[in-house]
N, C-alpha and C positions, 0 to 999 in steps of 0.2 A: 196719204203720204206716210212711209215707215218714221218710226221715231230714228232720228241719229243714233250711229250707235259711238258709243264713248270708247276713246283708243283702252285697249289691254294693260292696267295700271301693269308695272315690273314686281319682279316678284323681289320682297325684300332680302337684303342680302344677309345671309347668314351671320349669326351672331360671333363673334371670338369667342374661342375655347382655349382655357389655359390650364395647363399641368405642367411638373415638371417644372417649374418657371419660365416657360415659354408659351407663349402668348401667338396660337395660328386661327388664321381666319380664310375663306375660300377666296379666291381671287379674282379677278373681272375675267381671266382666261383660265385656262387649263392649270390648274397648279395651287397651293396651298401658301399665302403668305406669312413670312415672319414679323408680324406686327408690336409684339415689343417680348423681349426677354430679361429677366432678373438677372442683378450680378453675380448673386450666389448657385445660377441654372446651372445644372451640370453640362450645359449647353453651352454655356457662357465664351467667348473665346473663339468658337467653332461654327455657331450661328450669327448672326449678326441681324439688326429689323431691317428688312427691307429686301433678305432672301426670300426666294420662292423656290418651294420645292415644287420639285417637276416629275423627280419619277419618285417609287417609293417600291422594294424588289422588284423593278424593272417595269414597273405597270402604272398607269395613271394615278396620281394620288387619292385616296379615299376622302372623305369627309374628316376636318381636324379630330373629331371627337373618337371616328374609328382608327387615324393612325397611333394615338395613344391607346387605344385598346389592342390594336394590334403590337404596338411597343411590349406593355403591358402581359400577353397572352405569349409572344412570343419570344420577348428579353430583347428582341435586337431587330431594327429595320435598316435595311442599306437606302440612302437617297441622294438625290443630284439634287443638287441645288443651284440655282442661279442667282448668282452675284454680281451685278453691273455688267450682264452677257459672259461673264465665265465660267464655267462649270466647274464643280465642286461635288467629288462624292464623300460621301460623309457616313458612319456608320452611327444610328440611334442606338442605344445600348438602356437598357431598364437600369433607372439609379438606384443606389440601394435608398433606402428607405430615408426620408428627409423629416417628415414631416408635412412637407410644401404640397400637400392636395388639400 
């Protein structure tokens, strides 16, 4: 008789990545959660925890850690966000230099 085989543990979920004073983590679905932001985030105000960005230049969201590098590389990311199901475009802009990494 074959051994049992043991269900496919999940794969653990990515860790939160913060710069910026904001604090994103990958989502259960499609999209990049706002899991917590600093009150001094140049962010502050415009993000809120519990946004999920959904697109990022019009495309799937990358991985947290590549869309600050892409912030980062390119100054500025356009993104929709959703906020208690309303949409929210938002322009990421490279802060000047804080200190905050």
């Amino acid at each position: 008789m074959p051994a049992p085989v043991s269900p496919k543990p999940s794969a653990p979920a990515a860790a939160p990545v913060a710069m910026f004073g904001l604090t994103l983590q990958q989502g259960d679905g499609p999209g990049l959660d706002v899991s917590a932001i600093a009150a001094n985030s140049p962010y502050a105000g415009k993000m809120q925890r519990g946004d999920v960005i959904i697109r990022v230049n019009g495309a799937q969201p990358p991985a947290p850690g590549q869309l600050f590098a892409l912030i980062r590389r390119e100054g500025t990311a356009e993104v929709l966000l959703n906020r208690n199901g309303r949409s929210i475009f938002l322009t990421m802009n490279l802060p000047q230099q804080q200190g905050d990494e």
